[in-house]
VOMAR-626909 format. One line per 5 residues: their letters; for each residue x, y, z of C-alpha. Coordinates in nm, 3 decimals. Example, Ala and Ser with C-alpha at 12.3 -4.5 7.8 and 13.67 -1.06 7.14 Angstrom:
2
AS	1.230/-0.450/0.780  1.367/-0.106/0.714
END
This chain:
84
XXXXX	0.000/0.000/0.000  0.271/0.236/0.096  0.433/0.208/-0.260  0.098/0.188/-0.451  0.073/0.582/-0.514
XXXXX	0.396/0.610/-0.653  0.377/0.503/-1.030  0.025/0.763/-0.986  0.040/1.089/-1.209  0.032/1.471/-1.086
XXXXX	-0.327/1.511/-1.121  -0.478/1.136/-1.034  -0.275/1.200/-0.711  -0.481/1.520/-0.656  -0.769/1.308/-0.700
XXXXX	-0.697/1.045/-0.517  -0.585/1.263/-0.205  -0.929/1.458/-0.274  -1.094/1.132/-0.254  -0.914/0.950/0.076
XXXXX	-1.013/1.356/0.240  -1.359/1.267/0.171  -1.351/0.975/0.290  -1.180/1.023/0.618  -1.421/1.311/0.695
XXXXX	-1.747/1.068/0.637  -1.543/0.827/0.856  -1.450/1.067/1.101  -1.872/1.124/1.146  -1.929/0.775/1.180
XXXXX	-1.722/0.761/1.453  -1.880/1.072/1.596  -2.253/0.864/1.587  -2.032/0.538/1.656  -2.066/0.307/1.403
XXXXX	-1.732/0.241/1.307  -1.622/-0.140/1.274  -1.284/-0.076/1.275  -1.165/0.227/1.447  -0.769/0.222/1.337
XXXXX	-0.819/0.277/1.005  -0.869/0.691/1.065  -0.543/0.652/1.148  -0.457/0.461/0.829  -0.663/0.749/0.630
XXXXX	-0.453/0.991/0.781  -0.124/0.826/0.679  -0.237/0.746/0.388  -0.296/1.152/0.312  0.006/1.240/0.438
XXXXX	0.235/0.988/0.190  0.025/1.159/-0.162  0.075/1.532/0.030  0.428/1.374/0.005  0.389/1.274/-0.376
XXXXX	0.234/1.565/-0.467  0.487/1.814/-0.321  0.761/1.566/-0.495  0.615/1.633/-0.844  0.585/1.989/-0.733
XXXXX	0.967/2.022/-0.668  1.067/1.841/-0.959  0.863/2.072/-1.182  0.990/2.395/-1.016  1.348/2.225/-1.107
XXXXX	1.286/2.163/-1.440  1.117/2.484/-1.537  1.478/2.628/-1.316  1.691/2.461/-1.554  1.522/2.557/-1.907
XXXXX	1.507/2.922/-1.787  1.808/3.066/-1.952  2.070/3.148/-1.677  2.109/3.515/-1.786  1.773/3.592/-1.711
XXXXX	1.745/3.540/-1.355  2.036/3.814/-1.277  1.871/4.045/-1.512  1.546/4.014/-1.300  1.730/4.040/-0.978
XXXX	1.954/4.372/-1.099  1.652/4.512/-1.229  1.451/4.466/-0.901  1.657/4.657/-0.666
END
């Protein structure tokens, strides 16, 4: 499970975080009117969240590097001379 979310694009991790969210708030209400069978997987939810927040910011990095690196290098010190 921990590796499953890894071969997952930018945007069907988006999704997929948008759609373990939704389901840990309708879980989090069950427990609230206690009818949960199994009350450790909140905790699993959470986790779960946290590893594609991890993805996401990944592919988020990488893309900020790559967009770094076809910028042509002059340009940068032209924008930072020009800025003070």
């Amino acid at each position: 499970m921990k590796n499953s979310f890894r071969n997952l694009s930018f945007p069907e991790l988006k999704a997929k975080r948008d759609d373990i969210v939704r389901k840990y708030m309708d879980f989090r209400f069950q427990m609230v009117v206690g009818h949960v069978d199994n009350p450790l997987q909140k905790r699993e939810l959470r986790r779960q969240i946290a590893r594609i927040n991890n993805l996401i910011r990944e592919h988020e990095i990488q893309a900020q590097k790559e967009k770094a690196q076809s910028a042509p290098a002059g340009a940068d010190s032209q924008n930072a001379s020009t800025a003070k």
